[in-house]
mmJSON file of the N, C-alpha and C atoms, coordinates in Angstrom:
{"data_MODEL":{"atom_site":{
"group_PDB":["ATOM","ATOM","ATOM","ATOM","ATOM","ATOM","ATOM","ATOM","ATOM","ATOM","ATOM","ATOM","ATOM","ATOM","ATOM","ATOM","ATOM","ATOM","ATOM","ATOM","ATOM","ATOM","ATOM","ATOM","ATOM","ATOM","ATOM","ATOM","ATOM","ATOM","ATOM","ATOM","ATOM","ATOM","ATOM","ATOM","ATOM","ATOM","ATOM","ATOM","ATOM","ATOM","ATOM","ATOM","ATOM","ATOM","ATOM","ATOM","ATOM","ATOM","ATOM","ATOM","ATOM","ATOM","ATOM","ATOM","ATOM","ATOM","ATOM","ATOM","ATOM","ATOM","ATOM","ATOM","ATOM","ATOM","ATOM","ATOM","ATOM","ATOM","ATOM","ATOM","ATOM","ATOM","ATOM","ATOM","ATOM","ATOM","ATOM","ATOM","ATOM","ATOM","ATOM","ATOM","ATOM","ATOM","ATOM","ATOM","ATOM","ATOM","ATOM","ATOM","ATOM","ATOM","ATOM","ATOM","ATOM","ATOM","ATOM","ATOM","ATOM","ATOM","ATOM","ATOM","ATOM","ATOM","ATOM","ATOM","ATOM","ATOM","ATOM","ATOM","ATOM","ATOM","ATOM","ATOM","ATOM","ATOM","ATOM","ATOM","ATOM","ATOM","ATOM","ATOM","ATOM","ATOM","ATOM","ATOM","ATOM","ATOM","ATOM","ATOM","ATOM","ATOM","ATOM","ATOM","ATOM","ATOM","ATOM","ATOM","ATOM","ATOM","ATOM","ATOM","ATOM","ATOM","ATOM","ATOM","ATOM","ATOM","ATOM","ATOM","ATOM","ATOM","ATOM","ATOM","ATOM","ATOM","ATOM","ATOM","ATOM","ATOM","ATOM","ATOM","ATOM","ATOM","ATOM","ATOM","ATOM","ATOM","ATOM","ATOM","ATOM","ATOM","ATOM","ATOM","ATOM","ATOM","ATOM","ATOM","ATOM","ATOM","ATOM","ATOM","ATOM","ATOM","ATOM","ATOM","ATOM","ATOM","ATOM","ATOM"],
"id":[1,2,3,4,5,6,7,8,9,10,11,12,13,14,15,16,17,18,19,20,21,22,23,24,25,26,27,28,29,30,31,32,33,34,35,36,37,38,39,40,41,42,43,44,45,46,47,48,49,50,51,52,53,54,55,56,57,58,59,60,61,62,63,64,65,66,67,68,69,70,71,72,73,74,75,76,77,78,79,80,81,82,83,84,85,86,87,88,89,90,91,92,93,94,95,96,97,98,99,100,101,102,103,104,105,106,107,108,109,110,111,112,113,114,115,116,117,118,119,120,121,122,123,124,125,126,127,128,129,130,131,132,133,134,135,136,137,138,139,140,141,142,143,144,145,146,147,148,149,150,151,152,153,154,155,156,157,158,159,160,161,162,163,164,165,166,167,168,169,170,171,172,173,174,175,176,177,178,179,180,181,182,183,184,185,186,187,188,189,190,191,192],
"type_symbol":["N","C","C","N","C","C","N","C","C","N","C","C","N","C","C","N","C","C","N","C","C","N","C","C","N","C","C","N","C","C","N","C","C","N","C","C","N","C","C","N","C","C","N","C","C","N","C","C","N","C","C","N","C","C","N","C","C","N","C","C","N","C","C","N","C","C","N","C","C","N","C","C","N","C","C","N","C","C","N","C","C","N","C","C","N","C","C","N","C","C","N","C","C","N","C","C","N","C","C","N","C","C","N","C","C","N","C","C","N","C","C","N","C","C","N","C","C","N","C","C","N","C","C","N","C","C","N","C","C","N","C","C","N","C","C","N","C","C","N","C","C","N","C","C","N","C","C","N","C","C","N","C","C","N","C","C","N","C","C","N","C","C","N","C","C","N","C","C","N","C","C","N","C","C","N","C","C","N","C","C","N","C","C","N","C","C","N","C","C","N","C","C"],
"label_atom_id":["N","CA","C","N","CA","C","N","CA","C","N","CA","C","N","CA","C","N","CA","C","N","CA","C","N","CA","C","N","CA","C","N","CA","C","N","CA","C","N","CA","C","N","CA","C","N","CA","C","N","CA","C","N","CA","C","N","CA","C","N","CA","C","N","CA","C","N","CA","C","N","CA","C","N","CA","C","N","CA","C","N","CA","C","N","CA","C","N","CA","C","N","CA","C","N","CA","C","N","CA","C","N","CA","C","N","CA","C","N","CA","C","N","CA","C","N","CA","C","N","CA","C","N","CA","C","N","CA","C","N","CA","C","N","CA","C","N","CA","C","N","CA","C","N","CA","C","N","CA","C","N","CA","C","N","CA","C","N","CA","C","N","CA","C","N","CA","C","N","CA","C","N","CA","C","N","CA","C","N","CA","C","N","CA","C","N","CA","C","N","CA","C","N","CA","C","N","CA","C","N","CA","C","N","CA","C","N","CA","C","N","CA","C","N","CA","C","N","CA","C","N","CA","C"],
"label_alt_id":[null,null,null,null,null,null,null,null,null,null,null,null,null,null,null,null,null,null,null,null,null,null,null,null,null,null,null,null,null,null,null,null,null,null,null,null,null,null,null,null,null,null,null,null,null,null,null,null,null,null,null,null,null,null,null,null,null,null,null,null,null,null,null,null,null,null,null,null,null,null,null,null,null,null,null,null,null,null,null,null,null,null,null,null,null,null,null,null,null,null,null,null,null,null,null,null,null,null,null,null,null,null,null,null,null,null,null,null,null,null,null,null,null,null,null,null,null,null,null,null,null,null,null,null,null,null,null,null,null,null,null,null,null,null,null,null,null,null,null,null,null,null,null,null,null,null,null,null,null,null,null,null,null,null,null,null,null,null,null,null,null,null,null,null,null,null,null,null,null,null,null,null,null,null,null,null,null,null,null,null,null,null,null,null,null,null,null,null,null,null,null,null],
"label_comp_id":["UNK","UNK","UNK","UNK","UNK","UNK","UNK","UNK","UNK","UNK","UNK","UNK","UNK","UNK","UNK","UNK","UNK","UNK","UNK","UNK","UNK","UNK","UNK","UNK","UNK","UNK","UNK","UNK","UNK","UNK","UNK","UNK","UNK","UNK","UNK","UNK","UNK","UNK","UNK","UNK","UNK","UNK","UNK","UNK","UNK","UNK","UNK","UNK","UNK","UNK","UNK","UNK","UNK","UNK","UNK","UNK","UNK","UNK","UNK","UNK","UNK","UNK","UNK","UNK","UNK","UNK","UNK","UNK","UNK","UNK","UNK","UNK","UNK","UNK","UNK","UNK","UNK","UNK","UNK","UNK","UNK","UNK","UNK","UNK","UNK","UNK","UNK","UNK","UNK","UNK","UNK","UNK","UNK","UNK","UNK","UNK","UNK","UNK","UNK","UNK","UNK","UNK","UNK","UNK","UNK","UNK","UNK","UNK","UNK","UNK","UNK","UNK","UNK","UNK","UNK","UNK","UNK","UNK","UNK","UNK","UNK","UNK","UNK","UNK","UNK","UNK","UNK","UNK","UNK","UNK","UNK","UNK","UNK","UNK","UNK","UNK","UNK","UNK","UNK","UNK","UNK","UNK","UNK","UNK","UNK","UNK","UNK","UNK","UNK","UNK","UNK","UNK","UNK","UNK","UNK","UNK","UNK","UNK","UNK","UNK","UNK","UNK","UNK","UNK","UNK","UNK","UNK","UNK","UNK","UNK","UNK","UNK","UNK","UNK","UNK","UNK","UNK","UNK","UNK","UNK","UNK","UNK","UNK","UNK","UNK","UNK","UNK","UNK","UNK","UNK","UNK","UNK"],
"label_asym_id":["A","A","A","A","A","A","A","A","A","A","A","A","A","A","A","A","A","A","A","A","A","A","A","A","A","A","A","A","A","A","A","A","A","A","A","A","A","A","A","A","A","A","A","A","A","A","A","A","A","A","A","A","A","A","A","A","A","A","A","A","A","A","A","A","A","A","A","A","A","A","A","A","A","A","A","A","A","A","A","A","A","A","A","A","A","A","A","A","A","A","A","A","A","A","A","A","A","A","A","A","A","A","A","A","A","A","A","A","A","A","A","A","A","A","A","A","A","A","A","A","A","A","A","A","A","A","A","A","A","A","A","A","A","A","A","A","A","A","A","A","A","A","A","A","A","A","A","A","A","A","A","A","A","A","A","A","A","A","A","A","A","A","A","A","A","A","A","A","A","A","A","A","A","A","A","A","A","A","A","A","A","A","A","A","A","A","A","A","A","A","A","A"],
"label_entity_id":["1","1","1","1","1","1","1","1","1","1","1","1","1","1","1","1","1","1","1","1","1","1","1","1","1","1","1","1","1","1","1","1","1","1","1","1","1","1","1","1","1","1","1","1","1","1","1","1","1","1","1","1","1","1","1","1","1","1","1","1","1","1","1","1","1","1","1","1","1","1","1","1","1","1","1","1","1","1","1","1","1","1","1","1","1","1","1","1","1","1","1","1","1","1","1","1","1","1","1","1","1","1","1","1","1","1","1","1","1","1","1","1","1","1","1","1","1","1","1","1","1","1","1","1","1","1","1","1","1","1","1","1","1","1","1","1","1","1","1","1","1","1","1","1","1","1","1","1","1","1","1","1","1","1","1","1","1","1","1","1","1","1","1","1","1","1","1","1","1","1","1","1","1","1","1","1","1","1","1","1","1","1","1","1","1","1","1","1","1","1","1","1"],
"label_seq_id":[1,1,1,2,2,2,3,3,3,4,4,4,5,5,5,6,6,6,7,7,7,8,8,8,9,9,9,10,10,10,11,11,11,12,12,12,13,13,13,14,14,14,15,15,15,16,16,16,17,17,17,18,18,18,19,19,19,20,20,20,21,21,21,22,22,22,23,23,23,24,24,24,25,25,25,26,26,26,27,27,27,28,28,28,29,29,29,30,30,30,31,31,31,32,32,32,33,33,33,34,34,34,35,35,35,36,36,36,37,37,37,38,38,38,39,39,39,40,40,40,41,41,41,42,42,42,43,43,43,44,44,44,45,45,45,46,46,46,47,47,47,48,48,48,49,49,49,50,50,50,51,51,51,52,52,52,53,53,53,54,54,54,55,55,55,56,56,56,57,57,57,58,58,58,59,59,59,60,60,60,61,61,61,62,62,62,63,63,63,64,64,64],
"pdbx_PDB_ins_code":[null,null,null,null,null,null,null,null,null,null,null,null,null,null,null,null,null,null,null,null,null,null,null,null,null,null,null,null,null,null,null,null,null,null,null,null,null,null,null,null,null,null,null,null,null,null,null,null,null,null,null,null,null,null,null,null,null,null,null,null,null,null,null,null,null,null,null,null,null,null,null,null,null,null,null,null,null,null,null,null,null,null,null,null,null,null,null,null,null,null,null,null,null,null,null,null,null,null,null,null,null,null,null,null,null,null,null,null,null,null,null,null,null,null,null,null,null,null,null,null,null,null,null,null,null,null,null,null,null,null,null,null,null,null,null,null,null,null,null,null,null,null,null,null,null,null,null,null,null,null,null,null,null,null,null,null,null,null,null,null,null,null,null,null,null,null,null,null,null,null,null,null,null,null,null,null,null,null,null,null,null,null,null,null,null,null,null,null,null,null,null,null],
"Cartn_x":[0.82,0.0,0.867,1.903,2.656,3.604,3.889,4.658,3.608,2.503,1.527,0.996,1.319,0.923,2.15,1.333,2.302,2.484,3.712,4.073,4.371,4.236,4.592,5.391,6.304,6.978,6.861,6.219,5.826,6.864,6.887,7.844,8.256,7.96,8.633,9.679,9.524,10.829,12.221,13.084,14.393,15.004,16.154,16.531,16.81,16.943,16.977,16.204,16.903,15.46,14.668,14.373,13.533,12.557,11.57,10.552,9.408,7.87,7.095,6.054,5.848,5.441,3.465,2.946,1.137,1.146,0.417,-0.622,-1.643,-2.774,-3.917,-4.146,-5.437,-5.484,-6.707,-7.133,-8.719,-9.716,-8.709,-9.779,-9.458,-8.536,-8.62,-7.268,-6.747,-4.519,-4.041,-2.81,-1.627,-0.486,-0.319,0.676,2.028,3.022,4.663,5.296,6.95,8.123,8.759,9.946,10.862,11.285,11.825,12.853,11.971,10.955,9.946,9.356,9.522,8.577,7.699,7.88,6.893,5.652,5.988,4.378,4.295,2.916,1.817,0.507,0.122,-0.818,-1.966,-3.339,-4.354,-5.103,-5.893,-6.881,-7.87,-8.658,-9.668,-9.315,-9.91,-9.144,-9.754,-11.097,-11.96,-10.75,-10.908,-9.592,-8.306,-7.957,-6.414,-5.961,-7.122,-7.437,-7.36,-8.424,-8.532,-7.285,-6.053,-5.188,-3.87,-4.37,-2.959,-4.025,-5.228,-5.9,-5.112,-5.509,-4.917,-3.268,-2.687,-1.081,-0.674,-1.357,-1.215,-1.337,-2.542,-3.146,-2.281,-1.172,-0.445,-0.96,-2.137,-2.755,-1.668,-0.7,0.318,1.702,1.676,3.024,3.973,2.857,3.228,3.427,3.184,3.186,4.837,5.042,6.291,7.249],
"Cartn_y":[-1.19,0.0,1.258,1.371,2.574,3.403,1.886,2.39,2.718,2.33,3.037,4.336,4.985,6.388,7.377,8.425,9.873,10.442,10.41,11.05,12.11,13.354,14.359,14.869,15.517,16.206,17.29,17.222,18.49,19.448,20.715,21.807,22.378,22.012,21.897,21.218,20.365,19.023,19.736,19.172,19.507,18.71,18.507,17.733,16.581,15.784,14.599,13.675,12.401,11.369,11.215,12.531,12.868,13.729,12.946,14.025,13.026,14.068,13.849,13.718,12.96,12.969,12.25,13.468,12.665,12.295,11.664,10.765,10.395,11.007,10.583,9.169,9.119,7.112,7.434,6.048,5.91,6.481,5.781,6.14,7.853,8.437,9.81,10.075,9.568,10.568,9.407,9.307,8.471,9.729,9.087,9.857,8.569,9.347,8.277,9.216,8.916,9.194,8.865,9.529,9.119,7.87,8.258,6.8,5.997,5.522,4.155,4.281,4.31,4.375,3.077,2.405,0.805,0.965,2.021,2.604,3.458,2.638,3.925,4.425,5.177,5.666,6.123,6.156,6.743,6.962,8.591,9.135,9.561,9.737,10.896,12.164,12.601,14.167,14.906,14.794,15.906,15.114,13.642,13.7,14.232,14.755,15.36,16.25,17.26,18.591,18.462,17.906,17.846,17.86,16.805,16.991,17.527,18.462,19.64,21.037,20.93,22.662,22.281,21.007,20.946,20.87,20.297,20.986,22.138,23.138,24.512,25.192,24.728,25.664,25.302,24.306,24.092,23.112,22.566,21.725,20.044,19.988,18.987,19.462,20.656,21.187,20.628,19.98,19.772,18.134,17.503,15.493,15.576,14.646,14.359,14.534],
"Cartn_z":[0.0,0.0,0.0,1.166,0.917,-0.164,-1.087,-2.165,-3.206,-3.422,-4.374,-4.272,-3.146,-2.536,-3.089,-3.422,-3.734,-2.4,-1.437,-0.69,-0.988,-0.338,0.477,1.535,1.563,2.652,3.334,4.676,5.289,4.803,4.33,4.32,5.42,7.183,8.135,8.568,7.739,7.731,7.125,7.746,7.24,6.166,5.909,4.005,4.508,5.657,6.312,5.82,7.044,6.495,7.941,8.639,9.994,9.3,8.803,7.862,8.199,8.387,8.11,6.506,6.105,4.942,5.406,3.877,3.976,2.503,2.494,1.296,1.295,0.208,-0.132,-0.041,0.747,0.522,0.457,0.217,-0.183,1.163,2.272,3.601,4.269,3.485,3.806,3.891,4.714,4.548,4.871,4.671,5.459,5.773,6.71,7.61,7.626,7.782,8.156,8.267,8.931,9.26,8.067,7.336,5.847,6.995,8.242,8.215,8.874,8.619,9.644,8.332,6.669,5.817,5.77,6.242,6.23,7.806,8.417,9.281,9.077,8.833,7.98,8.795,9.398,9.807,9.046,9.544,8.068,8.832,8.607,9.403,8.362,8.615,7.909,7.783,6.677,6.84,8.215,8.561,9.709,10.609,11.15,12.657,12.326,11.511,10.829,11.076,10.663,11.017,12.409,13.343,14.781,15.443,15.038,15.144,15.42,14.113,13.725,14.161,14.281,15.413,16.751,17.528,18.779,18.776,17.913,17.937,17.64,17.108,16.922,17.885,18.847,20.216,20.884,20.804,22.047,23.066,22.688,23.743,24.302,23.402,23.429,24.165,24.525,25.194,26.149,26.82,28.181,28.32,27.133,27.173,27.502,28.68,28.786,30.1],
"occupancy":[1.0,1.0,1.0,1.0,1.0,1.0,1.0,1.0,1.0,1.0,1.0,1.0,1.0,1.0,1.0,1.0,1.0,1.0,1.0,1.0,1.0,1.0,1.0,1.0,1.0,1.0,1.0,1.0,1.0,1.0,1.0,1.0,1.0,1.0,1.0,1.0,1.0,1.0,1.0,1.0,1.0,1.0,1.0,1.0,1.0,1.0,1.0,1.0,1.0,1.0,1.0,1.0,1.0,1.0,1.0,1.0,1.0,1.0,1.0,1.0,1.0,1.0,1.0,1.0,1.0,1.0,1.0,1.0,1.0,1.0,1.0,1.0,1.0,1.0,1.0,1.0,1.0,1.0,1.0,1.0,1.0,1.0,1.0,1.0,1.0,1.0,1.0,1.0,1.0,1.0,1.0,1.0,1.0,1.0,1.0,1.0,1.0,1.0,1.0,1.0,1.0,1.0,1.0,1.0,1.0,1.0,1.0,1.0,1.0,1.0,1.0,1.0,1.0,1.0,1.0,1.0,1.0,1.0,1.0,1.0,1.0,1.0,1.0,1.0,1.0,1.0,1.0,1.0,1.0,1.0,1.0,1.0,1.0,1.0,1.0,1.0,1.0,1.0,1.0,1.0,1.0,1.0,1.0,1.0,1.0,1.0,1.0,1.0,1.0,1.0,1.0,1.0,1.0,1.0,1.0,1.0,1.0,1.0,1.0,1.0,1.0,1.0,1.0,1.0,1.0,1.0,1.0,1.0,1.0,1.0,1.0,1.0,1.0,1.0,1.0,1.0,1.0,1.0,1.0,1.0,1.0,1.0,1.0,1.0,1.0,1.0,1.0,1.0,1.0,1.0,1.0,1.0],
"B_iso_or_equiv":[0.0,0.0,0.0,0.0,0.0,0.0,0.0,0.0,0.0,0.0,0.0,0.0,0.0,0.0,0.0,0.0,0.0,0.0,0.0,0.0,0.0,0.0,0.0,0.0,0.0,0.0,0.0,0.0,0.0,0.0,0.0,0.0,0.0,0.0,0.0,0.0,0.0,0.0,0.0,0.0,0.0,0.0,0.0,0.0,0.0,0.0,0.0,0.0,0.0,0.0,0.0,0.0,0.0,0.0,0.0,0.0,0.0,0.0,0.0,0.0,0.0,0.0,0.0,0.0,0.0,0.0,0.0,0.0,0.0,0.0,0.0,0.0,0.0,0.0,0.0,0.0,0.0,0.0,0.0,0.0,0.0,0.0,0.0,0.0,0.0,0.0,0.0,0.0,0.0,0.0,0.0,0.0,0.0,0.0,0.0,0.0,0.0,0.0,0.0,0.0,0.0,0.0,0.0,0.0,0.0,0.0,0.0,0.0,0.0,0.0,0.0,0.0,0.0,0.0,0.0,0.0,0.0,0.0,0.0,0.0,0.0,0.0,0.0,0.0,0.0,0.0,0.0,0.0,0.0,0.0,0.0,0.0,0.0,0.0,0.0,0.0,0.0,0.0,0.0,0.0,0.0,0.0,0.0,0.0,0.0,0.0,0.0,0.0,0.0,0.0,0.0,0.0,0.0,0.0,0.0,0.0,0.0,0.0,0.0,0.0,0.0,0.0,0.0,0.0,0.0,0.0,0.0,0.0,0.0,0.0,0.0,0.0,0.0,0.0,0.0,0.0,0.0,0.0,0.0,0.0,0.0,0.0,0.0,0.0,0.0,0.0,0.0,0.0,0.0,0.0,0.0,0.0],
"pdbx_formal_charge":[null,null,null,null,null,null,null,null,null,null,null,null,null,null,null,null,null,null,null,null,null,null,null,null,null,null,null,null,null,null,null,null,null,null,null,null,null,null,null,null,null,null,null,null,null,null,null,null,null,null,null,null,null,null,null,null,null,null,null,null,null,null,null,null,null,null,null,null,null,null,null,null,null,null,null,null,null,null,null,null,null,null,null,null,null,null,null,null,null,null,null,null,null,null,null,null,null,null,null,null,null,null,null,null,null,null,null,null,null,null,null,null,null,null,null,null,null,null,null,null,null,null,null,null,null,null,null,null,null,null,null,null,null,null,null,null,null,null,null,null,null,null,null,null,null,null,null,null,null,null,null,null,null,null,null,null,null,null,null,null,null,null,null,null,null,null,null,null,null,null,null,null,null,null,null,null,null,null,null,null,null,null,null,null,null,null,null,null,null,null,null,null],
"auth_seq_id":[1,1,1,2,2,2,3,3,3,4,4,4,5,5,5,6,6,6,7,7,7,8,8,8,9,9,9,10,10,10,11,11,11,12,12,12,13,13,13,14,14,14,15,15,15,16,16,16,17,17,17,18,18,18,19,19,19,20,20,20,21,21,21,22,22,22,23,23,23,24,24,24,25,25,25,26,26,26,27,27,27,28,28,28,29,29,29,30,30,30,31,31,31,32,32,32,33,33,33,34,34,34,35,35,35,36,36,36,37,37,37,38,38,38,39,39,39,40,40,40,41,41,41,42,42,42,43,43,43,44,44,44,45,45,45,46,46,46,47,47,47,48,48,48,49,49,49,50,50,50,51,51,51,52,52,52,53,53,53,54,54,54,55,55,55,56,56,56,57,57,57,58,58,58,59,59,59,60,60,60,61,61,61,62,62,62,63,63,63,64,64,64],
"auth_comp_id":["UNK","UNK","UNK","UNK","UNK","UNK","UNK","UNK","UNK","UNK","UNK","UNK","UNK","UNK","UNK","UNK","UNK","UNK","UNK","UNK","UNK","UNK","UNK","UNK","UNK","UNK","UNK","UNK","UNK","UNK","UNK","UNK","UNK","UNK","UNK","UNK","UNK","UNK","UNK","UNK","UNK","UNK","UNK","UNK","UNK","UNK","UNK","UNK","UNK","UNK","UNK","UNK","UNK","UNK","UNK","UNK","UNK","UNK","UNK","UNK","UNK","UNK","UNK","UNK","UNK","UNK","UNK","UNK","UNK","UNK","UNK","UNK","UNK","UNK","UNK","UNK","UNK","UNK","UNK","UNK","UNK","UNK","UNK","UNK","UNK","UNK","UNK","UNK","UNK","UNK","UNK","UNK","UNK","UNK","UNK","UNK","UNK","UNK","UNK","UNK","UNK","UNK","UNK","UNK","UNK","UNK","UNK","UNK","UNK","UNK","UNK","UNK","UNK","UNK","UNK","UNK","UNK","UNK","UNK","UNK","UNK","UNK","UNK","UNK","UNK","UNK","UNK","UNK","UNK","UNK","UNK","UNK","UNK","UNK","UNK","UNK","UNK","UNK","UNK","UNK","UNK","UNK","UNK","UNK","UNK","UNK","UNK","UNK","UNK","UNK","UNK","UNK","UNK","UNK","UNK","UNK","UNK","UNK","UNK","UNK","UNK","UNK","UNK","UNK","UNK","UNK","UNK","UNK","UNK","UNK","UNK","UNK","UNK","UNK","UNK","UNK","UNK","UNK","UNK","UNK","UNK","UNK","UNK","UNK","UNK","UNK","UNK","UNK","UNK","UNK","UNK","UNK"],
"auth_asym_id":["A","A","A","A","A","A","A","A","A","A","A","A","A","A","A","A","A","A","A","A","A","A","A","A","A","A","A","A","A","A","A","A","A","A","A","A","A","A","A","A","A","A","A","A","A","A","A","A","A","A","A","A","A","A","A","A","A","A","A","A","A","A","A","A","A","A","A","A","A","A","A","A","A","A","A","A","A","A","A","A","A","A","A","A","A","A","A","A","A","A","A","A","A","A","A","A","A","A","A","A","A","A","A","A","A","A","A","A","A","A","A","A","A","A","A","A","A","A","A","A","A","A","A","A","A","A","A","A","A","A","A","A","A","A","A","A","A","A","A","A","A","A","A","A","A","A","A","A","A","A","A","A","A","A","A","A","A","A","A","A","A","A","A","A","A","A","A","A","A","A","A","A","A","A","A","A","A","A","A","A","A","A","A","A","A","A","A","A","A","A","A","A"],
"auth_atom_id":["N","CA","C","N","CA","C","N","CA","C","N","CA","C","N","CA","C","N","CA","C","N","CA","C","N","CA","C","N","CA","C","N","CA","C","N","CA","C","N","CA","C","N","CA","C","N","CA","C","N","CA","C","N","CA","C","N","CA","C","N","CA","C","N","CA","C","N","CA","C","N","CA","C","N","CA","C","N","CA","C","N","CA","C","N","CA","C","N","CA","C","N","CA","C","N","CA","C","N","CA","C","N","CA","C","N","CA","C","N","CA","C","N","CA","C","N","CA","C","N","CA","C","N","CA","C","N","CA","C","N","CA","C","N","CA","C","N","CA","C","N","CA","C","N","CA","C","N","CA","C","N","CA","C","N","CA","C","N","CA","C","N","CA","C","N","CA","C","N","CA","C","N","CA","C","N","CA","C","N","CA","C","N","CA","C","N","CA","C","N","CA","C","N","CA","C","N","CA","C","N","CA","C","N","CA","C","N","CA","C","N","CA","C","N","CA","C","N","CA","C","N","CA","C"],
"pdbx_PDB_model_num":[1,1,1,1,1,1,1,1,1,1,1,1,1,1,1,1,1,1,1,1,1,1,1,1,1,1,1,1,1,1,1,1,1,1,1,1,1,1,1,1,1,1,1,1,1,1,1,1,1,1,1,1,1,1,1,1,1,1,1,1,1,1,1,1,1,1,1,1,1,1,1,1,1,1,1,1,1,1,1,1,1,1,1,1,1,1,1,1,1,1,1,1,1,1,1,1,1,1,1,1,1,1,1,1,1,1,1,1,1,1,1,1,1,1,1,1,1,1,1,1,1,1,1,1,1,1,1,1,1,1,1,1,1,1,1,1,1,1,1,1,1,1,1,1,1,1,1,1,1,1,1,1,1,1,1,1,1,1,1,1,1,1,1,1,1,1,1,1,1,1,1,1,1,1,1,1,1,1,1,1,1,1,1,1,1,1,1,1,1,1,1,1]
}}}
């Protein structure tokens, strides 16, 4: 499945292979790491969004 997908590279990512990359899938995005390219994550686009609003607000600051 992952090699049939047109990846993407967040333009936050640096020229590494520590990059987030998305891809269109049938069930809505795939999400991966360049270097873990064999896990693949897949959300819908609406939980995606949900996602990246609550990592913007900062609501993740403090995990850890």
């Amino acid at each position: 499945m992952a090699a049939s997908l047109t990846w993407q590279k967040s333009s936050y990512s640096s020229t590494g292979d520590n990059c987030v990359e998305l891809a269109r899938h049938p069930r809505g995005v795939a999400l991966r790491e360049s270097d873990e390219p064999r896990t693949v994550l897949t959300a819908s686009r609406r939980r995606l969004a949900a996602l990246l609003r609550a990592s913007r607000s900062g609501r993740f600051d403090r995990l850890g």
